[in-house]
NUVEX-908640 format. One record per residue (C-alpha): residue in one letter; x, y, z. Coordinates in pm, whole numbers, plus 32768, in hexadecimal, padded with zeros to 4 digits. Example, Ala and Ser with C-alpha at 12.3 -4.5 7.8 and 13.67 -1.06 7.14 Angstrom:
BEGIN
A84CE7E3E830C/S85577F9682CA/
***
This chain:
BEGIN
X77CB87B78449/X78AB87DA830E/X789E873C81E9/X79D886348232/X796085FC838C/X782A859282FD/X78CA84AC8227/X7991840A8334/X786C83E183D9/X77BE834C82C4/X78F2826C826A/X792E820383C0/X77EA810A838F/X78CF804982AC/X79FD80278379/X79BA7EBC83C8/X79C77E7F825F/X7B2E7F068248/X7BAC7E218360/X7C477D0B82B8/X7CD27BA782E1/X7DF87B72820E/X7D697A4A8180/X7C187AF48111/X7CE57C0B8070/X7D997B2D7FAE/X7C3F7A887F33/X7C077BD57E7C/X7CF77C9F7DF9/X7D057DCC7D50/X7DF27DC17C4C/X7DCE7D4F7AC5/X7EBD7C4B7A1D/X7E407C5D78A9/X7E237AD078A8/X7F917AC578D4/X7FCD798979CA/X812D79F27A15/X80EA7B277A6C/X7FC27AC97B50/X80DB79B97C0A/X81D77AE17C40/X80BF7BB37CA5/X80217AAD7DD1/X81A67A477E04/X81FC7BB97E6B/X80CF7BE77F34/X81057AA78006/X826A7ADF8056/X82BF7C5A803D/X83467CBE8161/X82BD7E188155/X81537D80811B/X819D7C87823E/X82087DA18330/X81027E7782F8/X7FE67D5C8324/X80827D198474/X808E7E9C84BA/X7EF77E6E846D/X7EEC7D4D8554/X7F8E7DD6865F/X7E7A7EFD8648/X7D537E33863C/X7DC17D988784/X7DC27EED8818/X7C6A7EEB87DA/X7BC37E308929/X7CDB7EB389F0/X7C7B80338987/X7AF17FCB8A1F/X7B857F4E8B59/X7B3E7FC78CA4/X7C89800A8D92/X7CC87EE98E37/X7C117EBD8FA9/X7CFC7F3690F2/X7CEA7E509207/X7D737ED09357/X7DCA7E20948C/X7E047F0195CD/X7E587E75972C/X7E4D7F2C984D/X7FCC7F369914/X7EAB7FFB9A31/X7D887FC199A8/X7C5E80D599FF/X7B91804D9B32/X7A0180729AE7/X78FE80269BC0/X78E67EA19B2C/X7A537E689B56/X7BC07ECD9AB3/X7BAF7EDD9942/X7CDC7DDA98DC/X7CF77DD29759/X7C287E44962D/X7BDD7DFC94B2/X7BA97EEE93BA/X7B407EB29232/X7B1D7FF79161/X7AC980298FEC/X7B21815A8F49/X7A1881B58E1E/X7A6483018D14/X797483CC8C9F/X781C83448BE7/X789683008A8A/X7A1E831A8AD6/X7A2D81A58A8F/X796281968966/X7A3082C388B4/X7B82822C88FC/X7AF380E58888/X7AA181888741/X7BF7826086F0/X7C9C81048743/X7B978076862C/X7BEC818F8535/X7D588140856A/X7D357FE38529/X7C68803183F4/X7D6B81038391/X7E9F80308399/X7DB77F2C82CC/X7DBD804781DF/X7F14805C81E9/X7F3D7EE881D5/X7E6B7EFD8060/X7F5480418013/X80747F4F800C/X7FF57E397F71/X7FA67F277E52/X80F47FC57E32/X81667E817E30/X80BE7E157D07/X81237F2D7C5C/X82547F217CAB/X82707DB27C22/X81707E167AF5/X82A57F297A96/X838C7E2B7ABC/X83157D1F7A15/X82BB7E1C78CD/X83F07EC378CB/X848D7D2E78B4/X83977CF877B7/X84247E0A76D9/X85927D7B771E/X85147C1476A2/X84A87CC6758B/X85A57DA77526/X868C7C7E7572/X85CF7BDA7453/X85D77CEA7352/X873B7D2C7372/X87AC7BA97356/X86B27BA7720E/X87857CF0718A/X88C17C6971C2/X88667B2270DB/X87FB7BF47003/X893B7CF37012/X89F07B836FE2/X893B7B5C6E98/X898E7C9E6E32/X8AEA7C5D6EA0/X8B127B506DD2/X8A4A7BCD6C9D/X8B677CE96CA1/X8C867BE36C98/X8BE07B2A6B8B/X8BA97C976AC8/X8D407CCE6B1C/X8DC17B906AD7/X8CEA7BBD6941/X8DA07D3E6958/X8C477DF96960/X8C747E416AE7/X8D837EEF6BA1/X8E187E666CD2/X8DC47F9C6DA8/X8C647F3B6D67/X8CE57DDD6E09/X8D7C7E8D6F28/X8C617F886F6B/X8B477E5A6FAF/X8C4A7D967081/X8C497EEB715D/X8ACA7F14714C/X8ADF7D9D71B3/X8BA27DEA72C6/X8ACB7F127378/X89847E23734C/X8A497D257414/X8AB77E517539/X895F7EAF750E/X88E47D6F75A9/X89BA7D6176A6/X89597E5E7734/X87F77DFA7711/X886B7CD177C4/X88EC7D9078C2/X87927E3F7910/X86EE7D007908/X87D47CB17A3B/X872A7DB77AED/X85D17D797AA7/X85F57C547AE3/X86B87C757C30/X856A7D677C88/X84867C777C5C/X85157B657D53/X85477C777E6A/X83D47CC97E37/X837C7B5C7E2E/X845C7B247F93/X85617A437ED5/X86A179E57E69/X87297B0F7DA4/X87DF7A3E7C70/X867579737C69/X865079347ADE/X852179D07A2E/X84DB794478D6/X847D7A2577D0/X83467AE977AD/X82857B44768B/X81297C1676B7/X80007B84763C/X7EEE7C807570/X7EF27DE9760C/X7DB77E3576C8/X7CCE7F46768E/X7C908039777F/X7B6980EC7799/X7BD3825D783D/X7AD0833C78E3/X7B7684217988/X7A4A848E7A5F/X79D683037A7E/X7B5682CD7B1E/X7B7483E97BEA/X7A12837C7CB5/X7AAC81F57CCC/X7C1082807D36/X7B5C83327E71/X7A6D82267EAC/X7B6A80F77EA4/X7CF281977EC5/X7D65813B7FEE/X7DFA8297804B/X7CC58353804C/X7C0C825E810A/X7CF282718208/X7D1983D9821C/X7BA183B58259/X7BD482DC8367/X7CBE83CB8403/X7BBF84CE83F5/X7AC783EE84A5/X7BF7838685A9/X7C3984EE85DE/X7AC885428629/X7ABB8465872A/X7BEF84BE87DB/X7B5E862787B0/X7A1E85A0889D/X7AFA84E98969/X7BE2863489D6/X7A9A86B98A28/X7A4F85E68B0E/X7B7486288C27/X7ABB87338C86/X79CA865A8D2C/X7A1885668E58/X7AAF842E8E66/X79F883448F65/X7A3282239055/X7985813D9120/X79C08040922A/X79687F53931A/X7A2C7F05948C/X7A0F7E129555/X7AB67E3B96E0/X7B167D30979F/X7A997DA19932/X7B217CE19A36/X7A337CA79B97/X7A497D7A9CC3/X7BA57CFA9D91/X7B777E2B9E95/X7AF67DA29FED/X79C27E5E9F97/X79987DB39E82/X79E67C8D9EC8/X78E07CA5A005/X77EA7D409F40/X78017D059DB2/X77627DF89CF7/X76107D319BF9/X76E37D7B9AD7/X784E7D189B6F/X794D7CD89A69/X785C7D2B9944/X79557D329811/X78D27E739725/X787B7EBC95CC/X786580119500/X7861809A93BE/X793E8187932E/X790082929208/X79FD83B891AA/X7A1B84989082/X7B55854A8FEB/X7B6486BB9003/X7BAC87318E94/X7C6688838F07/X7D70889A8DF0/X7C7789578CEB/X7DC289DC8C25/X7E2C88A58BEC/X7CE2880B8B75/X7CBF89458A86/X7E4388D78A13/X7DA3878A89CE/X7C7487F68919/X7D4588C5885D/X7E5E87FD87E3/X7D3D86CF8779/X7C9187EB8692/X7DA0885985E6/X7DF986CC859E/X7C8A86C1852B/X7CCF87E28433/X7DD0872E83E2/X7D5F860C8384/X7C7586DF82D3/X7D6E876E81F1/X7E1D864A81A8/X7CC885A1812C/X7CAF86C48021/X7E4886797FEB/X7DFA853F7F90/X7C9985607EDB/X7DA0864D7DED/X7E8A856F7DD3/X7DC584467D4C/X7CFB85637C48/X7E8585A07BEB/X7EDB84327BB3/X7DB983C77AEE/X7DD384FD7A1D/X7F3284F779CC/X7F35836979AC/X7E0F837478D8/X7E86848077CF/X7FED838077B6/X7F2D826C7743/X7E39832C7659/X7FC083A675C1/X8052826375D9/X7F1881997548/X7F2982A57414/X80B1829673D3/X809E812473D8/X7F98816772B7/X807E8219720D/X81B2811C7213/X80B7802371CF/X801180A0708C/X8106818A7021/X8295818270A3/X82B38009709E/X820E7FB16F50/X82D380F56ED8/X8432809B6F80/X83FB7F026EE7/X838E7F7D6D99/X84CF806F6D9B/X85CB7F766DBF/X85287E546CEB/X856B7F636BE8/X86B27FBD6C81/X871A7E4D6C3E/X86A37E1B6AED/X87937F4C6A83/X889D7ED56B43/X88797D8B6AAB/X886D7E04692B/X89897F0C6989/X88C880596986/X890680C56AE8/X8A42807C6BFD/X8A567FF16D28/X8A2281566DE7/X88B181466D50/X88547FD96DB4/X88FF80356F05/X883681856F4D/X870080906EEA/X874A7F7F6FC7/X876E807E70D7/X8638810870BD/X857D7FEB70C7/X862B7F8D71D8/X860180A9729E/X847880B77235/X84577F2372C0/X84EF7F9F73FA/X83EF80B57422/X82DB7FEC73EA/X83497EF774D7/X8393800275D9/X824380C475C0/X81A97F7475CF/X82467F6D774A/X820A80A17791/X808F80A67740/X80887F5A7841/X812F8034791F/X8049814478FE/X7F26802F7960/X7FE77FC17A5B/X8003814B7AEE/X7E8B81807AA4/X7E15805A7B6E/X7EDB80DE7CBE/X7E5D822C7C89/X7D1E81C07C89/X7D3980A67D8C/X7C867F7D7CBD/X7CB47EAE7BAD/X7D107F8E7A4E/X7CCE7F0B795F/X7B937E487A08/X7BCF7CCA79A4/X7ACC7C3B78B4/X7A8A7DC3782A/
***
């Protein structure tokens, strides 16, 4: 036995554990919402009504009711025969008969198609959990990339009251003949593409916010207020520690398990067309009494004795090529599944590691805006202004200023996003909770 088949094998012990109720999945769920409230609503919201998450928890459903049917035996035959000349016997004319047959497969034919129609189940839970969680990311995206928007939406409102100032403190300069008019004239422009500059923030917001609601199931033009993130979270990454919880808890590889287990079985199963199918039965035959004057002068002891038999027949597995066929074509799916195990086993190594080294970046520039470009940018233009103010620079200087510290505020806010993103990415690759709440 190979290593994956043993752990199928091995996993298929906890397959009862993966079949779900919707209700008891929603009791724990595996995503993180940073003590945010509003996210957490969005997040249940989208679960409850996404249509995607709804379909495929009625595809599950529908697969857990194949279940008992899989274990069933065919259904019973029952036969009813009468005679237009019935056979005459020694007792009397046979008139009519009765016949109940039961057709049985193999030993163990039941129990292995019982157990691929188990697997299958299991694995559309699987799949069921593999939505929810792209769901929530794809909300978690959403709802950060908003965040940003509400943000920059801020900054640039608080730059264009303070271009205003600026504005005015060069007609003030002009109207004492110390300024120039262009400088007048320039700030109105700068004024200008800070006010474009949110529109078209605006017009993103639109989006995001049209995103949400489909994700949620709702009115499109639904109004979401504006969102400001709370205290970043720390994340603790392990590379090694989140590789062994992505293959333990994503829902991909367990189900590529499953289908490893599901294929083994339907391996065993081909198998067994080589050997007979069986049927019994039980007749009963309805004899009528002598009516021959010989009969009738001298009935027989047993005259018009109805009879009884039992039947039992077995199928004649002749078609060897096909069986091989069979056996054949179920391997190579097993192989397959195989394959696709060790697909996704590389995939989730992938994920963490490439999620994991974009946070460790983004955690370290945010450092750097933090300590060094935004203290920098602030302490630039505070000197900016009081040289503007006394007359030692122009406008183009205070400008250039502004703008930086503009542009460094947006950064921030962005990579603040982004590294909630990057959580947000982390915690599907690795199928739980990421950051882990209360760590």
């Amino acid at each position: 036995m190979s290593y994956l088949r043993f752990m199928a094998v091995a996993f298929a012990i906890a397959v009862p554990e993966y079949i779900i109720a919707e209700s008891a999945a929603a009791q724990t769920p595996n995503h993180a919402t940073n003590g945010d409230p509003t996210l957490g609503a969005l997040i249940d919201e989208a679960l409850r009504g996404n249509p995607r998450v709804r379909g495929t928890f009625h595809e599950y459903q529908a697969a857990q009711s194949r279940v008992p049917q899989a274990a069933t035996l065919p259904n019973p035959t029952l036969s009813f025969t009468q005679h237009i000349r019935g056979p005459e016997t020694r007792v009397g004319p046979q008139s009519s008969s009765i016949s109940l047959s039961q057709a049985l497969p193999w030993f163990g034919t039941l129990s292995d198609r019982r157990d691929i129609a188990a697997a299958e189940s299991a694995i559309r839970s699987e799949s069921y959990e593999e939505q929810r969680d792209e769901v929530v990311r794809q909300v978690k995206l959403a709802y950060y990339d908003l965040a940003y928007l509400d943000r920059a939406l801020r900054i640039t409102e608080e730059e264009e009251q303070l271009l205003l100032h600026y504005e005015a403190l060069a007609q003030a300069r002009y109207s004492q003949g110390f300024g120039q008019q262009q400088e007048v004239v320039k700030l109105q422009a700068e004024v200008t593409r800070v006010l474009n500059r949110r529109q078209e923030l605006l017009r993103q917001r639109t989006d995001f916010e049209g995103v949400l609601n489909v994700l949620a199931n709702r009115p499109v033009d639904t109004a979401i207020p504006p969102i400001e993130l709370g205290e970043r979270p720390v994340a603790d990454v392990n590379d090694q520690l989140l590789r062994a919880a992505g293959l333990d808890a994503r829902p991909e590889v367990r189900s590529a398990r499953l289908r490893i287990e599901s294929d083994g079985h339907a391996v065993r199963l081909a198998k067994r067309r080589y050997q007979p199918d069986f049927t019994v039965g039980v007749a009963w035959g309805n004899v009528l009494g002598r009516r021959d004057d010989p009969g009738r002068a001298n009935p027989p002891p047993d005259n018009g004795r109805d009879t009884y038999s039992l039947t039992f027949g077995a199928s004649i597995p002749v078609a060897r090529s096909s069986f091989e066929a069979g056996v054949q074509e179920a391997t190579a799916r097993l192989s397959a599944s195989e394959e696709a195990y060790r697909d996704a086993v590389n995939r989730v190594a992938f994920a963490v590691r490439s999620t994991a080294f974009r946070i460790t970046t983004i955690d370290g520039q945010l450092a750097l805006f933090e300590r060094a470009l935004l203290p920098q940018a602030e302490q630039a233009l505070s000197t900016t202004e009081e040289a503007y103010s006394g007359g030692v620079t122009g406008v183009l200087e205070l400008l250039d200023s502004e703008e930086v510290l503009l542009d460094v505020r947006l950064g921030l806010a962005r990579l603040q996003a982004d590294y909630m993103k990057a959580l947000a990415d982390m915690e599907r690759a690795v199928g739980s909770a990421f950051p882990e709440e209360g760590s």
